[in-house]
N, C-alpha and C positions, 0 to 999 in steps of 0.2 A: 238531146233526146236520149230516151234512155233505154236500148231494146232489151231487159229485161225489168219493165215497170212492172210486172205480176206474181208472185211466187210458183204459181203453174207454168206461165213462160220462161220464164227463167230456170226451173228445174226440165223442163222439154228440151232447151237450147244446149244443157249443161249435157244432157244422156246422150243428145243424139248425135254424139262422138264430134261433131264439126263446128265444136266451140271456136269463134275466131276472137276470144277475147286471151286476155292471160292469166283472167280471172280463173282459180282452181276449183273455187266452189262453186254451187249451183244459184244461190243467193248472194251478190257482193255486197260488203259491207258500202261502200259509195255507189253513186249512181255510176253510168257506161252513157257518155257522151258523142256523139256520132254528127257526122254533118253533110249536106247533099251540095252539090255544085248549084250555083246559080244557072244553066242552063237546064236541072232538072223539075225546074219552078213551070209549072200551067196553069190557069184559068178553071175557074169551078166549070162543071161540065164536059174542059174538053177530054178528047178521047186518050184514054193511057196507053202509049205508043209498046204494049206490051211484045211485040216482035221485035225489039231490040235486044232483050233479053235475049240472049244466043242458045241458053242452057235451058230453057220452058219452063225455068224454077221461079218464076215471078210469084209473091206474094206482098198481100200488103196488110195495114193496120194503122188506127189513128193515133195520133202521139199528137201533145202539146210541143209547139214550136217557140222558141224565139227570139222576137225579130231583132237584132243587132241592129245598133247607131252610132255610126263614126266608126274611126280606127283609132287602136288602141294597144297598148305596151305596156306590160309592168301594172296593172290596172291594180289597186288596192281593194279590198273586199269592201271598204268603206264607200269605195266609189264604181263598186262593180252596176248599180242597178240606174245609176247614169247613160247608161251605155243600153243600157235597153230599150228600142223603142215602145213594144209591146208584144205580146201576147198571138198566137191565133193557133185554131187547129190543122192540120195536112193531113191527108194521105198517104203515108209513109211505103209508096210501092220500093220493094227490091228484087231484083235478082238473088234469091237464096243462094244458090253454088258459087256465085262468082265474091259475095257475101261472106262466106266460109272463110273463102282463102284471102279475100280484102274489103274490109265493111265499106269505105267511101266509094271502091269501082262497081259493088253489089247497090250502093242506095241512091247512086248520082246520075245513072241512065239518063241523057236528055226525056223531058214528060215523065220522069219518076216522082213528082210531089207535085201533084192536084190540092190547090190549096187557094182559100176565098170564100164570097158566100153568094151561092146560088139562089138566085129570086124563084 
């Protein structure tokens, strides 16, 4: 997932002094890969456990996900799309400040990725 997929967010991310990537510029030239714990996986609907957040900096946004199959090593680009289950979209809730200073302990909050589809 890539938290600067837009040229607006990603020039926002870069000014507002609390870039936690190492990227220097406002736009990278590759994407920015990021990943949330399986504990911050929920159910379409349920409630986002926004008080875990400690810092009140909770924000969120949709990003395409996805979904990995099997475990793997050494994967060859040839055989990278093997390993893919599929596809879906999330909810990409994070704690901003905690974010800053470590993008996995900012995006991984148990209930930080509402993800499914709601009838």
């Amino acid at each position: 997932m890539s938290e600067r997929n837009y040229h607006e967010h990603a020039k926002e991310s870069h000014d507002s002094g609390f870039d936690a990537t190492a990227c220097k510029m406002a736009v990278p030239d590759d994407p920015i890969i990021f990943t949330k714990a399986p504990s911050s996986v929920i159910g379409p609907g349920a409630a986002i456990p926004s008080y875990l957040g400690p810092t009140e900096s909770v924000n969120y946004e949709g990003e395409l996900a996805v979904v990995i199959s099997g475990e793997g090593r050494g994967i060859t680009k040839e055989d990278a799309f093997n390993y893919v289950y599929g596809y879906t979209v999330i909810n990409d809730v994070t704690a901003r400040t905690l974010q800053h200073k470590q993008w996995f302990i900012g995006k991984s909050l148990d209930g930080f990725c509402p993800m499914g589809r709601s009838s």
